[in-house]
C-alpha positions in Angstrom: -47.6 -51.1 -77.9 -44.2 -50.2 -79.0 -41.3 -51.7 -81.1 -37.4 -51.6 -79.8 -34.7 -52.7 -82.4 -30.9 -52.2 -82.5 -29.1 -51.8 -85.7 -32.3 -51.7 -88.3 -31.8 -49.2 -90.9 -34.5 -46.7 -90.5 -35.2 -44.7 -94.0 -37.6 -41.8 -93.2 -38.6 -40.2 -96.5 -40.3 -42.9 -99.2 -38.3 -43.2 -102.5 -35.4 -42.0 -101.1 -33.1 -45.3 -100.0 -30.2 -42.9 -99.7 -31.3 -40.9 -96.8 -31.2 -43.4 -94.3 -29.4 -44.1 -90.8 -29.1 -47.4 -88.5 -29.2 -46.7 -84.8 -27.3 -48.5 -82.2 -31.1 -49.0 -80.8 -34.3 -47.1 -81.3 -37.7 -47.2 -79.2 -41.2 -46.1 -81.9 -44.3 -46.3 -79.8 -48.0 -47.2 -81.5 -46.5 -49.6 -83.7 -46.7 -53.2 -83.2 -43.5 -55.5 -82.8 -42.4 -58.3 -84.7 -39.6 -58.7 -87.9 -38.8 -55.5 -90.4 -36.0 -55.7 -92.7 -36.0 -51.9 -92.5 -37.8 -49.5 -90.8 -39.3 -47.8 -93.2 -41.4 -44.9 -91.7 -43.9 -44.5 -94.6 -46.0 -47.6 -93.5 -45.3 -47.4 -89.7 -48.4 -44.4 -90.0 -45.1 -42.3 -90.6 -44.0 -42.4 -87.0 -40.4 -41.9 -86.3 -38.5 -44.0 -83.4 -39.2 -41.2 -80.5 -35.8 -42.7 -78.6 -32.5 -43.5 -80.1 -29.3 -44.3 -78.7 -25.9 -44.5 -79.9 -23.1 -46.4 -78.7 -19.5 -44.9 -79.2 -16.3 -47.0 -80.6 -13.0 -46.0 -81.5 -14.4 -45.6 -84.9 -16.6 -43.2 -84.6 -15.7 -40.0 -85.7 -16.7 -36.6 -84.9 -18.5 -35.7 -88.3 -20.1 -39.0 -88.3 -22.1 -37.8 -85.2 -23.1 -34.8 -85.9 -24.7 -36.2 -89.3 -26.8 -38.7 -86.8 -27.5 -35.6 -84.8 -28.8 -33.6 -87.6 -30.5 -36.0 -88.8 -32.2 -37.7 -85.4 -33.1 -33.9 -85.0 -34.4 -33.4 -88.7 -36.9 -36.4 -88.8 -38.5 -36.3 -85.2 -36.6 -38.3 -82.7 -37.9 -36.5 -79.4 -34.9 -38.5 -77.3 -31.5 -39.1 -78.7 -28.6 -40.4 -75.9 -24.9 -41.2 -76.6 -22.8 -43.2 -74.6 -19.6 -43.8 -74.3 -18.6 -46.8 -72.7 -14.9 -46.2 -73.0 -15.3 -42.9 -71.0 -18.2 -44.2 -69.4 -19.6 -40.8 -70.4 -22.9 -39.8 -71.2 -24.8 -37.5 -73.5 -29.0 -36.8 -74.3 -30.8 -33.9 -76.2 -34.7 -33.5 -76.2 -36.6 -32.6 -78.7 -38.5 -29.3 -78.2 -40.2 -27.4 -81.6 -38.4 -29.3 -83.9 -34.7 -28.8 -82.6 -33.0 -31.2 -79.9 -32.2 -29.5 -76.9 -28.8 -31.2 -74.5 -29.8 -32.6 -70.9 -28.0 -30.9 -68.9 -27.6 -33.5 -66.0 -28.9 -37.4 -66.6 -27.6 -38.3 -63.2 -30.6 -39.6 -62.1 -32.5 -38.7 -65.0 -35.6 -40.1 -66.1 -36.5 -40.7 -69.6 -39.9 -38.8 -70.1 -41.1 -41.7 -73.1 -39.8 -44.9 -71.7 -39.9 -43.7 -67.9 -36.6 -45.1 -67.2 -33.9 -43.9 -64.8 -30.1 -43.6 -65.8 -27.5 -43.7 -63.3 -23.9 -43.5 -63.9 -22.0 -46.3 -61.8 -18.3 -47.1 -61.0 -19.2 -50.0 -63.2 -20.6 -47.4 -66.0 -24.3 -46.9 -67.5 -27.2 -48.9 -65.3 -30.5 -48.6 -66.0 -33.9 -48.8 -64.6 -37.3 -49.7 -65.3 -40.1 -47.5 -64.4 -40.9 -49.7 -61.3 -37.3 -49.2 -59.7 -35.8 -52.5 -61.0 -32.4 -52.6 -63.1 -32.3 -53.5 -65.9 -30.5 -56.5 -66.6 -27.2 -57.1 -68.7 -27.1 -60.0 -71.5 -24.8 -61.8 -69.3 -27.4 -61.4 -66.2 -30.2 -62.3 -68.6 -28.2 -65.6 -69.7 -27.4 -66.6 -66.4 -31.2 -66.2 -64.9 -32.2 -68.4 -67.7 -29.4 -70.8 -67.2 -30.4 -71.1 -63.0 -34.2 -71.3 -64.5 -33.4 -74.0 -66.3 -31.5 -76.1 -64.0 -34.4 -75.2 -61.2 -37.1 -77.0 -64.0 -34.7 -79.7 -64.3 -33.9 -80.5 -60.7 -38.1 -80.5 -60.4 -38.6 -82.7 -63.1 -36.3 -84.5 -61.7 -38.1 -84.7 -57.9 -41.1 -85.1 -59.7 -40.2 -88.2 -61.4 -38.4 -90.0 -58.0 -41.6 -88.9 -56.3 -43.6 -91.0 -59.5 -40.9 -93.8 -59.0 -41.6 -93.9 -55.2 -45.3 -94.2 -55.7 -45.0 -96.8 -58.5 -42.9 -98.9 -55.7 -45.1 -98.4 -53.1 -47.8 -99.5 -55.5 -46.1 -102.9 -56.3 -44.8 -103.1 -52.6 -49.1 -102.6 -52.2 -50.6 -105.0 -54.7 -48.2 -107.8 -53.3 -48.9 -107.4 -50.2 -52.7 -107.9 -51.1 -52.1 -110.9 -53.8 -50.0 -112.6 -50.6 -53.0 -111.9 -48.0 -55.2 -113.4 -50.8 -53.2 -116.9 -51.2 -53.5 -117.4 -47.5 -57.1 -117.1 -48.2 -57.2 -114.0 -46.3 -59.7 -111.0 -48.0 -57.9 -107.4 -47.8 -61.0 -105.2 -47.5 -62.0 -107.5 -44.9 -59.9 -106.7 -42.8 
């Protein structure tokens, strides 16, 4: 059971709506999916997203990140990654007794809670489910659904010429038998 989300303001500390941050995406574990306004980590059993990634733009600035790193590190997260998809560059910490700790290679690394491998392309970031397979992109994910779709069609379709073709035959069938039967002639007799 776990509950990924991307841009959800998370507000760790109850009666406090100004200590809050809103993650690019964040992974919690032990706590059920389906619709939050907020995360609000008081009735989540107080468990903070263990994963968070960040996504960097041209208007992110340098203070701005090190008041998500502070605070990632503050309330809990155990895995915090930054990419850069300009740079195609790529940045994790660990958590490790309350402090995160930077990754020194994620070339091939493999995310301890989700169990997913990173791999820096030509392309940029790819990554990989625990059983080996890529993850797919929105676009890949849109067009599978598109081909899935048009695959259903073209078998309804085949299904219903096959229904047509049998609804002839049966006409083509029960003539044939009301024509033996005015020449007098008895189809199961013969």
């Amino acid at each position: 059971m776990f509950f990924v989300i991307g841009d959800l303001l998370w507000y760790p500390v109850e009666g406090n709506n100004k200590l809050r941050q809103a993650p690019d995406g964040m992974v919690v574990f032990d706590r059920p999916k389906g619709y939050r306004g907020s995360y609000q980590q008081w009735e989540e059993d107080n468990t903070p997203p263990q994963v968070v990634f960040e996504f960097l733009s041209p208007g992110n600035r340098l203070a701005e990140m090190i008041r998500k790193f502070n605070f990632y590190e503050r309330y809990g997260v155990e895995e915090y990654y930054v990419y850069n998809p300009s740079t195609r560059e790529l940045i994790g910490w660990m958590g490790g007794g309350g402090s995160l700790e930077e990754i020194p290679e994620l070339q091939g690394w493999v995310s301890p809670r989700l169990g997913s491998r990173f791999e820096m392309t030509a392309t940029g970031l790819q990554l990989y489910r625990p059983d080996g397979q890529p993850f797919m992109s929105f676009l890949e994910l849109d067009q599978a659904r598109q081909a899935a779709e048009a695959r259903a069609e073209a078998a309804q379709q085949a299904t219903q010429e096959v229904t047509n073709l049998l609804e002839q035959e049966r006409r083509r069938s029960q003539a044939l038998v009301d024509r033996l039967r005015e020449l007098g002639i008895e189809p199961d007799s013969i």
